[in-house]
C-alpha positions as CSV (number, residue, x, y, z in Angstrom):
1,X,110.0,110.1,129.6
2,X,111.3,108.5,125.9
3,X,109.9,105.0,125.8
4,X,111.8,102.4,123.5
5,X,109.6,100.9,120.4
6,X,108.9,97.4,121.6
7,X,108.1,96.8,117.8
8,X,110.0,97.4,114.9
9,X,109.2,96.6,111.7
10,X,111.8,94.3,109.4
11,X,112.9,95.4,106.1
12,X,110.4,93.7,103.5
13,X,110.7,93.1,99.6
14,X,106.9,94.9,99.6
15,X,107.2,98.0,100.4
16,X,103.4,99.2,99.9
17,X,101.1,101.7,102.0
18,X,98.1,102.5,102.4
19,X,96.5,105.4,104.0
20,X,94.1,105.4,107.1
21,X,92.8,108.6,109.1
22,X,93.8,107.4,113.1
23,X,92.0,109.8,114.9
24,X,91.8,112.4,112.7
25,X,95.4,112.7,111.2
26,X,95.8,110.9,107.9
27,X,98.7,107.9,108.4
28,X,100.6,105.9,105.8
29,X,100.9,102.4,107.3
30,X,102.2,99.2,105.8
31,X,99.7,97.3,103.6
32,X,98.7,93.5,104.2
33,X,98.8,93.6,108.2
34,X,96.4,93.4,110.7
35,X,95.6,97.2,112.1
36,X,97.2,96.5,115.3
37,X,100.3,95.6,113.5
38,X,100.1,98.6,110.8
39,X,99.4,100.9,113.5
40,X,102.6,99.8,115.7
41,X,104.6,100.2,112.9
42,X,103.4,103.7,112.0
43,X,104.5,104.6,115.9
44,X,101.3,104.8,117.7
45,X,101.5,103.3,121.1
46,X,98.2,104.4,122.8
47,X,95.3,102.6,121.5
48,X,92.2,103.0,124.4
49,X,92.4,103.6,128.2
50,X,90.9,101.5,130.5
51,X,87.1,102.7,131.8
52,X,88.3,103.1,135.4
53,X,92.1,104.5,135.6
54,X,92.1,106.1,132.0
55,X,95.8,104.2,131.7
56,X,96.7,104.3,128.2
57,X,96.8,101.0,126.7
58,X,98.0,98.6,123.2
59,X,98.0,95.5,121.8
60,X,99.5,92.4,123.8
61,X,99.1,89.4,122.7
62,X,97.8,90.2,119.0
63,X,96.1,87.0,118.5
64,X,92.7,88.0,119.7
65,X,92.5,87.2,123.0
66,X,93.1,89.9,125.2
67,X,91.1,92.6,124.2
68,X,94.4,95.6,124.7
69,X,93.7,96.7,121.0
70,X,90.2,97.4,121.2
71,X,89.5,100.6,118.5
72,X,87.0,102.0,116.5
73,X,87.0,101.6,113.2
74,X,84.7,103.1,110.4
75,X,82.4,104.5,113.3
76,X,81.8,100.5,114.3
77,X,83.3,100.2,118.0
78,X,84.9,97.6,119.9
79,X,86.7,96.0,117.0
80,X,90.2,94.2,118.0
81,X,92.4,95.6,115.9
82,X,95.4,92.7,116.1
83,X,92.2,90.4,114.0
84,X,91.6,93.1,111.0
85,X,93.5,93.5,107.9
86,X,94.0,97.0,107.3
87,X,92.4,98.8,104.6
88,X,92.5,101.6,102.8
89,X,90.8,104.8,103.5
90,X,90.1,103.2,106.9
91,X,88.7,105.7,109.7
92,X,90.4,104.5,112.8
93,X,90.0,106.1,116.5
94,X,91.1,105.4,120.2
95,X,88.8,103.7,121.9
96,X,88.0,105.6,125.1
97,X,86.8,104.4,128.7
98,X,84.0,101.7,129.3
99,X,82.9,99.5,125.9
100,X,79.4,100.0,124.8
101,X,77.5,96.8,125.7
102,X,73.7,97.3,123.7
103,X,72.8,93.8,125.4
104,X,69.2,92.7,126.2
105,X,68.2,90.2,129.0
106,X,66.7,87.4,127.3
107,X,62.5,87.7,127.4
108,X,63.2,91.7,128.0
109,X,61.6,93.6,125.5
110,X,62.3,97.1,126.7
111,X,65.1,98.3,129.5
């Protein structure tokens, strides 16, 4: 099933790219946008799947607040992607079921 682009990109006088690896496949994206927003407008529509269901999911509100574009990026997980400029040379990947929580009760030294 074909699903419409609910973002599309308007022309701009800069016109300039940098590359990123998203999950192993090098990408040209549009420089000076957050990763969410670079990422969108390369086409990519899946950005993690939810811990229980696996139901792909993307970014929704990019402002921070919802937690849809959670990625990794440079091997550092969890990272909202609508609140990071893109970079080049950036290693991006799909985030993939339950986040990683390395939390410690306070007073616990070992769990």
């Amino acid at each position: 099933m074909a699903i419409e682009q609910l973002f599309r990109t308007l022309p701009a006088a800069n016109a300039a790219t940098v590359k990123v690896v998203f999950n192993g496949a090098p990408l040209s994206v549009p420089a000076g946008r957050s990763v969410a927003a670079a990422l969108l407008a390369a086409g990519v529509q899946r950005f993690r799947a939810t811990p229980v269901s696996a139901s792909p999911r993307a970014p929704y509100c990019m402002m921070g607040v919802c937690f849809e574009c959670l990625i990794e990026i440079d091997g550092v997980a969890n990272r909202q992607a609508c609140l990071i400029e893109v970079q080049e040379g950036m290693q991006i990947r799909t985030q993939e079921g339950a986040r990683d929580w390395n939390v410690r009760p306070a007073g616990v030294e070992h769990v």
